[in-house]
PDB file of N, CA, C and O in Angstrom:
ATOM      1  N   UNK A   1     -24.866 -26.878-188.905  1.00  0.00           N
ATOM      2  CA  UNK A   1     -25.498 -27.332-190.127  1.00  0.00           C
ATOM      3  C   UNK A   1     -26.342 -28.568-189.809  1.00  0.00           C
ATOM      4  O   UNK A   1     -25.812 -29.584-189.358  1.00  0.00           O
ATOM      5  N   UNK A   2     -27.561 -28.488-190.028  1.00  0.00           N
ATOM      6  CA  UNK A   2     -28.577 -29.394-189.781  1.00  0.00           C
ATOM      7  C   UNK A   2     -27.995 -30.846-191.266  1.00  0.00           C
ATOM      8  O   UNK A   2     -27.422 -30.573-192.320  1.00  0.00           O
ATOM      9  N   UNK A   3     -28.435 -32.332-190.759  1.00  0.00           N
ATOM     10  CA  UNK A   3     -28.534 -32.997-191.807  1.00  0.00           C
ATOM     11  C   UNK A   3     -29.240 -33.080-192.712  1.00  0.00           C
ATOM     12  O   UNK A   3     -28.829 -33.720-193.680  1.00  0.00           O
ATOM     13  N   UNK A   4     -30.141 -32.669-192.746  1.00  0.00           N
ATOM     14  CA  UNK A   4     -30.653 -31.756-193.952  1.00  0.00           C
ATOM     15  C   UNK A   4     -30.187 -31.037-194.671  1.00  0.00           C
ATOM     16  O   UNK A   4     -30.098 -31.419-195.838  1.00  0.00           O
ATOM     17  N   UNK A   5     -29.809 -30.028-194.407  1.00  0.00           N
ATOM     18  CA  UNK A   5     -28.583 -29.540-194.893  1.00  0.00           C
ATOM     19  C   UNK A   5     -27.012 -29.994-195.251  1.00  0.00           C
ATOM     20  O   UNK A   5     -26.231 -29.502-196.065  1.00  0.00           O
ATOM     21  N   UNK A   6     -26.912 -30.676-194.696  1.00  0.00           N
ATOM     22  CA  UNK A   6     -25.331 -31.692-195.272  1.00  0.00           C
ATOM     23  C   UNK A   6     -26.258 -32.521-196.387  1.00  0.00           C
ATOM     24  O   UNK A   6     -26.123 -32.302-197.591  1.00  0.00           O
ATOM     25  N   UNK A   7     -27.350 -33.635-195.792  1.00  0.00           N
ATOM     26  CA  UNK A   7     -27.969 -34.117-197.213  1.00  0.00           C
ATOM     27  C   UNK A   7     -27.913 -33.814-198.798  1.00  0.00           C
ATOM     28  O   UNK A   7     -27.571 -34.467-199.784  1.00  0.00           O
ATOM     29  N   UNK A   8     -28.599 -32.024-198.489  1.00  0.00           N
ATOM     30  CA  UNK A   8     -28.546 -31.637-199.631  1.00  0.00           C
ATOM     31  C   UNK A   8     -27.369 -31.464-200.466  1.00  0.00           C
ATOM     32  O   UNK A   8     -27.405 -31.611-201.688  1.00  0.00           O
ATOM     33  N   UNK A   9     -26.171 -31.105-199.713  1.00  0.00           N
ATOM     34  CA  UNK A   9     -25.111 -31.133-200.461  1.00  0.00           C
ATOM     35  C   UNK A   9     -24.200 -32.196-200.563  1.00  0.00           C
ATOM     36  O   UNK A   9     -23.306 -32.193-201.410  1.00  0.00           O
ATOM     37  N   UNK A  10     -24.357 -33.039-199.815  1.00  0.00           N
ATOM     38  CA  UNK A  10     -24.100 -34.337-200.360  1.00  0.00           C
ATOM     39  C   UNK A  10     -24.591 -34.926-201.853  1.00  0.00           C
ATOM     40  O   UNK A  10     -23.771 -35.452-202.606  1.00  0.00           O
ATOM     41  N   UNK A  11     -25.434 -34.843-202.065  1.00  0.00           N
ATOM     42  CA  UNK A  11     -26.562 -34.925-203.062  1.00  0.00           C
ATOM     43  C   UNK A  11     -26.076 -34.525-204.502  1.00  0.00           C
ATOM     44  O   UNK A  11     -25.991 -35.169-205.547  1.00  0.00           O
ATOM     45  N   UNK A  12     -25.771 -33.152-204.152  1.00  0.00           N
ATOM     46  CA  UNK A  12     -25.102 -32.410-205.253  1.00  0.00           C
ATOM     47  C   UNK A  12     -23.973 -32.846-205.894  1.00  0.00           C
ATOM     48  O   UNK A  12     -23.665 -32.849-207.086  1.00  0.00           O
ATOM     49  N   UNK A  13     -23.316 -33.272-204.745  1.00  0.00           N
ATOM     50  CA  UNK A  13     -21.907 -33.962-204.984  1.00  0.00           C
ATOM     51  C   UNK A  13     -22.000 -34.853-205.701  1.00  0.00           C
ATOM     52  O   UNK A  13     -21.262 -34.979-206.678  1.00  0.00           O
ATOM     53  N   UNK A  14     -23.089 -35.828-205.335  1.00  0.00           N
ATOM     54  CA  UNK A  14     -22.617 -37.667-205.678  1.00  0.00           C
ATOM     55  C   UNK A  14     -23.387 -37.126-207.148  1.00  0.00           C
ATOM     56  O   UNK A  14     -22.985 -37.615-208.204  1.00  0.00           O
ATOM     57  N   UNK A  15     -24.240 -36.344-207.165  1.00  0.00           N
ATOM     58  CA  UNK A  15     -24.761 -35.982-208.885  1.00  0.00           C
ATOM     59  C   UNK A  15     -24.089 -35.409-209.957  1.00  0.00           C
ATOM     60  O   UNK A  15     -24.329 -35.520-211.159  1.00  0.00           O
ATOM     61  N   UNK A  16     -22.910 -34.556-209.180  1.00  0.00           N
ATOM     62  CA  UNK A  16     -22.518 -33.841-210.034  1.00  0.00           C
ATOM     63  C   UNK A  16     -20.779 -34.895-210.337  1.00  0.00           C
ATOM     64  O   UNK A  16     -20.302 -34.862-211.472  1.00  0.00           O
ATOM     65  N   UNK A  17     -20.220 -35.526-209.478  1.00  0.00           N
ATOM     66  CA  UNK A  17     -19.019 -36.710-209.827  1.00  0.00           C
ATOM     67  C   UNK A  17     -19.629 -38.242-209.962  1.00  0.00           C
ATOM     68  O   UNK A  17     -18.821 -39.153-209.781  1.00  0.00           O
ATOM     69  N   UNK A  18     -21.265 -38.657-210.326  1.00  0.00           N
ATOM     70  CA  UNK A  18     -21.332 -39.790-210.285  1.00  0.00           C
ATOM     71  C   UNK A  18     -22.261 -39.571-212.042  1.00  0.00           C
ATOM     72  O   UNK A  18     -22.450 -40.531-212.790  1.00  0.00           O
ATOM     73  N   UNK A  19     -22.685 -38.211-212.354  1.00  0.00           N
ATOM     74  CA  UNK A  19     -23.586 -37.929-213.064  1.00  0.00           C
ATOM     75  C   UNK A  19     -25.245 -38.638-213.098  1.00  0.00           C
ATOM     76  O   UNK A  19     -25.868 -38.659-214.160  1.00  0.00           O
ATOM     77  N   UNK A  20     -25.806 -39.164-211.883  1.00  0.00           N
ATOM     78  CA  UNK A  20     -26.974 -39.371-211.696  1.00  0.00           C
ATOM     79  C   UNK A  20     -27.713 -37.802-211.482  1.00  0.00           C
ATOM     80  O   UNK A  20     -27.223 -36.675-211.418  1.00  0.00           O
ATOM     81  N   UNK A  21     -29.160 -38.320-211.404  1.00  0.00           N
ATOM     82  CA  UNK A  21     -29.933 -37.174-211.446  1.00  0.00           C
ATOM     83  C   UNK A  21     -29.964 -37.079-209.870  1.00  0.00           C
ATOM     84  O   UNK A  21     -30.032 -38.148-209.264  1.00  0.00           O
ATOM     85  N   UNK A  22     -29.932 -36.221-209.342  1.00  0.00           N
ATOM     86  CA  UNK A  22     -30.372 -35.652-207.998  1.00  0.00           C
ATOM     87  C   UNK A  22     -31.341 -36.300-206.855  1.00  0.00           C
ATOM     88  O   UNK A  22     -31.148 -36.868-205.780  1.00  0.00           O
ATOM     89  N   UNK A  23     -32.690 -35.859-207.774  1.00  0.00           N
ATOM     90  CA  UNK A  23     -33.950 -36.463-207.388  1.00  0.00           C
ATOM     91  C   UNK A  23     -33.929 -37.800-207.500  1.00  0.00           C
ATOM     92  O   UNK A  23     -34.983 -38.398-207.287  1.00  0.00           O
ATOM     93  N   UNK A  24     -32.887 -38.452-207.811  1.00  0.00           N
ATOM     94  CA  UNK A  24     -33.472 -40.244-207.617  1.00  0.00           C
ATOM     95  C   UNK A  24     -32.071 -40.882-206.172  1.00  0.00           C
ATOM     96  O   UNK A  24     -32.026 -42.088-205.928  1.00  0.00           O
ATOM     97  N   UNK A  25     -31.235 -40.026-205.518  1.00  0.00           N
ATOM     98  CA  UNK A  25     -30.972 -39.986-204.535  1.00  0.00           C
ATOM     99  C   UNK A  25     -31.083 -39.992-203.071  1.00  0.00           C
ATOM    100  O   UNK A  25     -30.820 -39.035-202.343  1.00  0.00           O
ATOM    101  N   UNK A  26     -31.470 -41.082-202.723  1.00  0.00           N
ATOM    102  CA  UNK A  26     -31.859 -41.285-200.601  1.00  0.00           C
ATOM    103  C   UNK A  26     -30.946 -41.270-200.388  1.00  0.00           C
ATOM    104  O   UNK A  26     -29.883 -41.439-200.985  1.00  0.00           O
ATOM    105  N   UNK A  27     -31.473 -40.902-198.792  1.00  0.00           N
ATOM    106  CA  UNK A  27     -30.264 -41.339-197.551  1.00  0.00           C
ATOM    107  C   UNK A  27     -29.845 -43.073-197.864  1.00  0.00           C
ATOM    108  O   UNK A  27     -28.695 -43.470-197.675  1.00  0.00           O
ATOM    109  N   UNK A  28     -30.804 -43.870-198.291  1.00  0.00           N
ATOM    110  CA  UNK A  28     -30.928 -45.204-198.553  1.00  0.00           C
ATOM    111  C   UNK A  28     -30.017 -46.092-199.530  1.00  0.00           C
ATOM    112  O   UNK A  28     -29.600 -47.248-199.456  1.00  0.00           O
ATOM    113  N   UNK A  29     -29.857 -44.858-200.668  1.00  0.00           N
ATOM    114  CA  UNK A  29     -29.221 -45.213-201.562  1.00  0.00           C
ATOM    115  C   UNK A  29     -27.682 -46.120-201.363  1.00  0.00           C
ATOM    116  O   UNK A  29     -26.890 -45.984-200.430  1.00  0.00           O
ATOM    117  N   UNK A  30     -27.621 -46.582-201.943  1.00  0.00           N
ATOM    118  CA  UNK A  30     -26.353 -47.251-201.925  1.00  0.00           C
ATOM    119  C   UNK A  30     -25.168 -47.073-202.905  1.00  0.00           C
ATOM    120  O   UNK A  30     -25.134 -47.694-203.968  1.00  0.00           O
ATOM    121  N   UNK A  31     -24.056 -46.086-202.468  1.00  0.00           N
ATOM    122  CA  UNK A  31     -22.953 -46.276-203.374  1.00  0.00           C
ATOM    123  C   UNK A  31     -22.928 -47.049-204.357  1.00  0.00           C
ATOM    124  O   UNK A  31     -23.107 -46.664-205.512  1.00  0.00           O
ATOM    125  N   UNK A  32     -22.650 -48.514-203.943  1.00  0.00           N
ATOM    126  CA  UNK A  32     -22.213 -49.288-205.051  1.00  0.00           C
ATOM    127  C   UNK A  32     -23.302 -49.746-205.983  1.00  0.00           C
ATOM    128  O   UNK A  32     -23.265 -49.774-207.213  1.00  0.00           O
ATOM    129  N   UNK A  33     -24.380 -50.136-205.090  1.00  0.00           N
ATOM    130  CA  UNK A  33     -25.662 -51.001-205.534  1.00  0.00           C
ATOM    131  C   UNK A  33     -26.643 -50.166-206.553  1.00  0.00           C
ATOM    132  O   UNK A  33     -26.938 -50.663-207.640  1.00  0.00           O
ATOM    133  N   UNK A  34     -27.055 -49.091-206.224  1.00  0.00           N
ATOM    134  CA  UNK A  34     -28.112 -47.924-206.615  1.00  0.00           C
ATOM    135  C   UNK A  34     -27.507 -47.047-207.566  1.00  0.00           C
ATOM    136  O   UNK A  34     -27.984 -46.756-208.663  1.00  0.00           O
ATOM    137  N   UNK A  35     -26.007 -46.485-206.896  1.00  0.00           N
ATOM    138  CA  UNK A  35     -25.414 -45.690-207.720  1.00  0.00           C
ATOM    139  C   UNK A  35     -24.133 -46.085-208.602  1.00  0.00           C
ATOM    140  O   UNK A  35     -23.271 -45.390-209.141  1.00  0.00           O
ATOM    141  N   UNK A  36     -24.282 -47.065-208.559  1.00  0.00           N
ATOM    142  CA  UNK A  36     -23.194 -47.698-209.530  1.00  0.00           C
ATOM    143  C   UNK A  36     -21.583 -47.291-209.387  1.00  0.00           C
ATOM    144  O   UNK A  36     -20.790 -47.499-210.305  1.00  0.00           O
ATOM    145  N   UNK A  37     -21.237 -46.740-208.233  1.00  0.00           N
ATOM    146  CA  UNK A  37     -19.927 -46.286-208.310  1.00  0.00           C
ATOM    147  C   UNK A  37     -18.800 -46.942-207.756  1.00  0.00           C
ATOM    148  O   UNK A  37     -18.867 -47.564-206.696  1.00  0.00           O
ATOM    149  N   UNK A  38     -17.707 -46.822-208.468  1.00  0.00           N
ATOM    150  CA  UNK A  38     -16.688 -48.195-207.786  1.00  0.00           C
ATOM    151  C   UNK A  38     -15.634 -47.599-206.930  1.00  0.00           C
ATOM    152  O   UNK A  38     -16.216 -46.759-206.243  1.00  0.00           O
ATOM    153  N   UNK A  39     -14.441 -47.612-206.644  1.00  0.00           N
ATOM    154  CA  UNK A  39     -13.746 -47.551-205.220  1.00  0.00           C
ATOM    155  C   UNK A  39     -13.047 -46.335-206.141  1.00  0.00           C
ATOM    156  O   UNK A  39     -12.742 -45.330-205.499  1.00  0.00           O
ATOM    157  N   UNK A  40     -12.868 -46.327-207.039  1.00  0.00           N
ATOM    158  CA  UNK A  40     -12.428 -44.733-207.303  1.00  0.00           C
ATOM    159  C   UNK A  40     -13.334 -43.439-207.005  1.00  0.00           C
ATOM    160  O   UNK A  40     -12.997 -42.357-206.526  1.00  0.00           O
ATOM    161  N   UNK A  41     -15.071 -44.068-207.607  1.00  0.00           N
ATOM    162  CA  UNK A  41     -15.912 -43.062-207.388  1.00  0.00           C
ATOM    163  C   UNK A  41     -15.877 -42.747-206.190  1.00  0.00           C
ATOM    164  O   UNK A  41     -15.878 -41.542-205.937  1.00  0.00           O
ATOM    165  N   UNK A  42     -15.833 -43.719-205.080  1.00  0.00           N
ATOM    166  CA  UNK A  42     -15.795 -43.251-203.793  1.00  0.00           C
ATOM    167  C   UNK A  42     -15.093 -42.422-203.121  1.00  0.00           C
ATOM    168  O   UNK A  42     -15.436 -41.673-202.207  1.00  0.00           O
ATOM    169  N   UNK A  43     -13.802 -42.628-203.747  1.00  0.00           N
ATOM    170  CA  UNK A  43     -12.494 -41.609-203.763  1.00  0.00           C
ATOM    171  C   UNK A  43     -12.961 -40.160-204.025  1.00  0.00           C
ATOM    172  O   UNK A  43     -13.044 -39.132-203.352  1.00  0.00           O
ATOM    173  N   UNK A  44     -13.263 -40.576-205.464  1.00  0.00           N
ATOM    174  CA  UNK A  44     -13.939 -39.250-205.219  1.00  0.00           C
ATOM    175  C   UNK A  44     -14.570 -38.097-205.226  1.00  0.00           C
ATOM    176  O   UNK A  44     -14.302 -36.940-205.550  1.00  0.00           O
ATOM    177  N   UNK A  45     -15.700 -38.817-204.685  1.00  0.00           N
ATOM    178  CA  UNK A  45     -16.943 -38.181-203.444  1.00  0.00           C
ATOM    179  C   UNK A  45     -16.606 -38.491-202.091  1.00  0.00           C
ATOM    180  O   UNK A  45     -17.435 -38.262-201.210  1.00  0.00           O
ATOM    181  N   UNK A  46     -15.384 -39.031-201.790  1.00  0.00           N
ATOM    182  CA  UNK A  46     -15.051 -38.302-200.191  1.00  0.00           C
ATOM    183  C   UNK A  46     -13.883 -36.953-200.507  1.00  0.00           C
ATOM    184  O   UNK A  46     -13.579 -36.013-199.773  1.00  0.00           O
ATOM    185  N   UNK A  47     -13.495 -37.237-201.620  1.00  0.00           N
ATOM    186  CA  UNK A  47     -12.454 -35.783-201.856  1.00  0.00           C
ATOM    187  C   UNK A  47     -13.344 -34.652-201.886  1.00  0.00           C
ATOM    188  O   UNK A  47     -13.286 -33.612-201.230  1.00  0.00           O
ATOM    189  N   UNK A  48     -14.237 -35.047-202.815  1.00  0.00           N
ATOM    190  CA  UNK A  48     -15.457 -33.802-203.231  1.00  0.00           C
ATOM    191  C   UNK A  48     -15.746 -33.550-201.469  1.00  0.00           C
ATOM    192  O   UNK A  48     -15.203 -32.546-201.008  1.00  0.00           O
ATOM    193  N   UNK A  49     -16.552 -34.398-200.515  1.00  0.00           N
ATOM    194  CA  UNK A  49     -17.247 -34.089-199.437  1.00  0.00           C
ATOM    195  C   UNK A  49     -16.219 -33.622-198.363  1.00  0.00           C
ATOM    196  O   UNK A  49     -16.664 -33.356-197.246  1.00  0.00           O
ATOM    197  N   UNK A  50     -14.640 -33.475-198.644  1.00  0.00           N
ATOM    198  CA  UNK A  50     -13.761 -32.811-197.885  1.00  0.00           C
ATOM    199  C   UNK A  50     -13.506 -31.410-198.231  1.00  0.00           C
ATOM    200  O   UNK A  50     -13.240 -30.470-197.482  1.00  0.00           O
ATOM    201  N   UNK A  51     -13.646 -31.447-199.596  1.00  0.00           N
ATOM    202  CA  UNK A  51     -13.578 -29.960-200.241  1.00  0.00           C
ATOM    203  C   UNK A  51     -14.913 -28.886-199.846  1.00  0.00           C
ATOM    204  O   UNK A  51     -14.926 -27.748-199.378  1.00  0.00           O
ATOM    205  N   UNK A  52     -15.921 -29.757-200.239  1.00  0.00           N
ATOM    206  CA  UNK A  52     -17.019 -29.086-199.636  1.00  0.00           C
ATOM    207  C   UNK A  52     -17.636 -28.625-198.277  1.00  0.00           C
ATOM    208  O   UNK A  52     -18.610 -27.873-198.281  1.00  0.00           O
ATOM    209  N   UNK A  53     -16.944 -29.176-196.842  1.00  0.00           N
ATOM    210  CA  UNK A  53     -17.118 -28.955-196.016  1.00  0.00           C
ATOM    211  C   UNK A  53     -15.802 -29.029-195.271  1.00  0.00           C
ATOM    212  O   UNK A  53     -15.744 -29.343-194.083  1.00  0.00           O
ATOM    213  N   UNK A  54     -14.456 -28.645-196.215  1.00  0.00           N
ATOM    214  CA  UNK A  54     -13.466 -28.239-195.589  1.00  0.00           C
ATOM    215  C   UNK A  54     -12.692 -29.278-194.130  1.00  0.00           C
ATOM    216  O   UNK A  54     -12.092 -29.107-193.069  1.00  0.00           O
ATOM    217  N   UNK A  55     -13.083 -30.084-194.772  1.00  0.00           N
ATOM    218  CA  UNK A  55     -12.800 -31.402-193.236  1.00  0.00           C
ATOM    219  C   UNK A  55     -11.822 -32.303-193.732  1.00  0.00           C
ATOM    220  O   UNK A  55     -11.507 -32.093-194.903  1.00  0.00           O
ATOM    221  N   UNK A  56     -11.140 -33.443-193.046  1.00  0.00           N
ATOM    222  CA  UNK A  56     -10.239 -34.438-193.655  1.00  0.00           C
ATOM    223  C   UNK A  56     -11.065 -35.838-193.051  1.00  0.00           C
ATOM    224  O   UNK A  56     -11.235 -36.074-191.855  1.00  0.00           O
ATOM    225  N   UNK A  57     -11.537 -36.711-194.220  1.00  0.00           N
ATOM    226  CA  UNK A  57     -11.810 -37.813-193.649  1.00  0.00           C
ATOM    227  C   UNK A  57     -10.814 -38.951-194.039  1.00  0.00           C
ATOM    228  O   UNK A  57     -10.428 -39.091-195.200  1.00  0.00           O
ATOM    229  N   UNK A  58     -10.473 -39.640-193.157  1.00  0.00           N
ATOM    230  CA  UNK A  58      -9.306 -40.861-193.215  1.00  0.00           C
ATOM    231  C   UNK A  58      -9.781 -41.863-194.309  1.00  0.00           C
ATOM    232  O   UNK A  58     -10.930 -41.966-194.739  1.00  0.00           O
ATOM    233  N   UNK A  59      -8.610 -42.632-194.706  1.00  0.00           N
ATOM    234  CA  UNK A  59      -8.803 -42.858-195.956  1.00  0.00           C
ATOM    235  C   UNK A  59      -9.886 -44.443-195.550  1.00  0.00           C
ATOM    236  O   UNK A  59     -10.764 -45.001-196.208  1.00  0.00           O
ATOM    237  N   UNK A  60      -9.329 -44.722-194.277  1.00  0.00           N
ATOM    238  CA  UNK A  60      -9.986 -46.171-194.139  1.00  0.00           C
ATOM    239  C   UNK A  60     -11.847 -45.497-193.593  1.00  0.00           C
ATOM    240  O   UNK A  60     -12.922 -46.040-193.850  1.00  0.00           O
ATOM    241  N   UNK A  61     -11.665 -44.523-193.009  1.00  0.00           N
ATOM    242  CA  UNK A  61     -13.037 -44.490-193.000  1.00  0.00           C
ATOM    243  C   UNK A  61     -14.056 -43.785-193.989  1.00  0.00           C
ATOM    244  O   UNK A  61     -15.254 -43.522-193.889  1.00  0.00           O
ATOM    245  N   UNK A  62     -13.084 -43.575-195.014  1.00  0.00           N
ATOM    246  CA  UNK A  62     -14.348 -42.750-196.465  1.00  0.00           C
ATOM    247  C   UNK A  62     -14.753 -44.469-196.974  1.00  0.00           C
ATOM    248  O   UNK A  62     -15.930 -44.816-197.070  1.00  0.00           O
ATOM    249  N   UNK A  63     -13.699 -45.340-197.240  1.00  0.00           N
ATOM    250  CA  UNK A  63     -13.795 -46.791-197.751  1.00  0.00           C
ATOM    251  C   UNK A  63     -15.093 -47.318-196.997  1.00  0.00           C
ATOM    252  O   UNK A  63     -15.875 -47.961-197.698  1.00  0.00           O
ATOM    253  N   UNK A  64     -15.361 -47.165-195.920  1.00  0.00           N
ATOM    254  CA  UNK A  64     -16.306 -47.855-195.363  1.00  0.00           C
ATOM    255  C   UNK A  64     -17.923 -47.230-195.527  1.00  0.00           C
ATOM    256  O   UNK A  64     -18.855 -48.032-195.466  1.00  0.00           O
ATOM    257  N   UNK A  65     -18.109 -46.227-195.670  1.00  0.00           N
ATOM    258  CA  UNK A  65     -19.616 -45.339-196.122  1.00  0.00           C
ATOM    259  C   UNK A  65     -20.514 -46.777-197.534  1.00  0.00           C
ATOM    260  O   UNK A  65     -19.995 -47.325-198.506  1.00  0.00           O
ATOM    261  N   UNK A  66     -21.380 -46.848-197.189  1.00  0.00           N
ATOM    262  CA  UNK A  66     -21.813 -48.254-198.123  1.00  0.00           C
ATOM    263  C   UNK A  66     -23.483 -47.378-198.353  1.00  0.00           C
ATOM    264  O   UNK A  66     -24.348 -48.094-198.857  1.00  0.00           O
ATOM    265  N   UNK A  67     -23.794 -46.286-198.092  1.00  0.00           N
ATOM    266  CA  UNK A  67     -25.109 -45.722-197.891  1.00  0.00           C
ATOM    267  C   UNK A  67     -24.979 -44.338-197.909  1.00  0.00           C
ATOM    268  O   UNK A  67     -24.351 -43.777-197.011  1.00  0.00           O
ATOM    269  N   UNK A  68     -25.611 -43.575-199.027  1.00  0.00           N
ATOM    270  CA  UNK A  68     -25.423 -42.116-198.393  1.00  0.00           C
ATOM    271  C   UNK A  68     -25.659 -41.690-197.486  1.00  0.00           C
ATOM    272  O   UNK A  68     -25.031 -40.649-197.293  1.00  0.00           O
ATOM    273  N   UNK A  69     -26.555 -42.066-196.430  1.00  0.00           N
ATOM    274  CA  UNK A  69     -27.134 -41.874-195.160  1.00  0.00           C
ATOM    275  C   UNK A  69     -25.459 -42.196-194.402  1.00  0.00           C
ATOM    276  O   UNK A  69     -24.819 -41.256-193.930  1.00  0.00           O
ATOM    277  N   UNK A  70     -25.151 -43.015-194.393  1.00  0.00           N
ATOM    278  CA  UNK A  70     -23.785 -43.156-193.622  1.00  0.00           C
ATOM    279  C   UNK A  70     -22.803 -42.038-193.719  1.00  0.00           C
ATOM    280  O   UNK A  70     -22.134 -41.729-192.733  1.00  0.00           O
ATOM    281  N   UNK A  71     -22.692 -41.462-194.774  1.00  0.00           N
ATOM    282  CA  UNK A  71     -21.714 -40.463-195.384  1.00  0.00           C
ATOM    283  C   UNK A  71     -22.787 -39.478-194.850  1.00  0.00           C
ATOM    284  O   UNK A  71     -22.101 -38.606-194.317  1.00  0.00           O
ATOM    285  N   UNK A  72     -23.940 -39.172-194.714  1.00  0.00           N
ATOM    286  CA  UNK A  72     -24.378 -37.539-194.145  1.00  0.00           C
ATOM    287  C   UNK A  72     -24.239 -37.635-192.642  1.00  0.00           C
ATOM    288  O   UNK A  72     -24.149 -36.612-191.963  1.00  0.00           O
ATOM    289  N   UNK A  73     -24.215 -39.133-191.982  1.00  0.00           N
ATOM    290  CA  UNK A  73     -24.214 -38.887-190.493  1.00  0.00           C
ATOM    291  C   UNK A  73     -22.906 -38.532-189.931  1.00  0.00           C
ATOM    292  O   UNK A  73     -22.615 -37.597-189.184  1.00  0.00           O
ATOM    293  N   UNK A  74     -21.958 -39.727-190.577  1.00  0.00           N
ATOM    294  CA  UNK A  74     -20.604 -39.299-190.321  1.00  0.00           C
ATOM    295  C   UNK A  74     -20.304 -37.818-190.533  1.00  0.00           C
ATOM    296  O   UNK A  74     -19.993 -37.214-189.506  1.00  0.00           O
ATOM    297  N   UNK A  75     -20.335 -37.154-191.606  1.00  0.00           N
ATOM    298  CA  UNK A  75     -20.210 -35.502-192.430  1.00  0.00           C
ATOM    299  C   UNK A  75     -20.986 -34.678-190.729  1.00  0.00           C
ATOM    300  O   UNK A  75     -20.388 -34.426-189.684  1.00  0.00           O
ATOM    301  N   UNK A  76     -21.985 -34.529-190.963  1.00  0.00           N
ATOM    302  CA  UNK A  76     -22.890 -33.751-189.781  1.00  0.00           C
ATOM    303  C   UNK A  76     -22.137 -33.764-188.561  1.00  0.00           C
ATOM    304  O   UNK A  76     -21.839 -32.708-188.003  1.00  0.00           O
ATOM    305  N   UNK A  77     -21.691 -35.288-187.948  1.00  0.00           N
ATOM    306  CA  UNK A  77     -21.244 -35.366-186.995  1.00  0.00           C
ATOM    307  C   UNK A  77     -19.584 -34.648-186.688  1.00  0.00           C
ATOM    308  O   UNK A  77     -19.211 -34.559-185.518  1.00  0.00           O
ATOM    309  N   UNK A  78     -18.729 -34.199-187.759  1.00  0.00           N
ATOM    310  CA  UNK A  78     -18.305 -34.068-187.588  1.00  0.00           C
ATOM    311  C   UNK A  78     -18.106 -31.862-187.701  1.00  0.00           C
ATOM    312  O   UNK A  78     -17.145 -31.133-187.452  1.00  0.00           O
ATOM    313  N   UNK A  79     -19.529 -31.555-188.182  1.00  0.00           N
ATOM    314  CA  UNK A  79     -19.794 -30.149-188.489  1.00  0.00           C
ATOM    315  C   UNK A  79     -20.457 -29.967-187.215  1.00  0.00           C
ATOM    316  O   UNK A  79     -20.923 -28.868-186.913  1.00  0.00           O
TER     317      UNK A  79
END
C-alpha cells in the first residue's frame, strides 16, 4: 500500500471520528492544533487506524503522532 493510499484512508478516519470535512485535511495538519482533537480523540483515531489496517499500535506510540503526516508514515511503514 502506497502512502497515498494509507493517506487517503487515514483521512476518512480522522473525518469520519473527528467530524471535519475531508478536503481541509494535510499530511501537515495537526491533531491538536488544526483539528481540534484531545487525547481521547486520539484514542480514537489510533483504534479506528488499527481497525482499519488490522495492525496494533502501542499505546505510548499512538500518544506521540502530533501531525497526520506522522500517523501515515508510521501506518505505511508498518504495511
Amino acid at each position: 500500500m502506497t502512502n497515498n493510499e494509507v493517506f487517503n484512508k487515514v483521512k476518512a478516519i480522522i473525518a469520519d471520528k473527528l467530524a471535519v470535512d475531508e478536503n481541509t485535511i494535510t499530511r501537515e495538519s495537526s491533531f491538536v492544533n488544526d483539528l481540534k482533537a484531545d487525547s481521547m480523540d486520539i484514542l480514537d483515531l489510533v483504534s479506528g487506524f488499527e481497525e482499519e489496517f488490522d495492525i496494533t499500535i502501542p499505546d505510548e506510540k499512538g500518544r506521540t503522532f502530533e501531525t497526520v503526516g506522522e500517523a501515515v508514515d508510521y501506518l505505511a511503514s508498518l504495511l
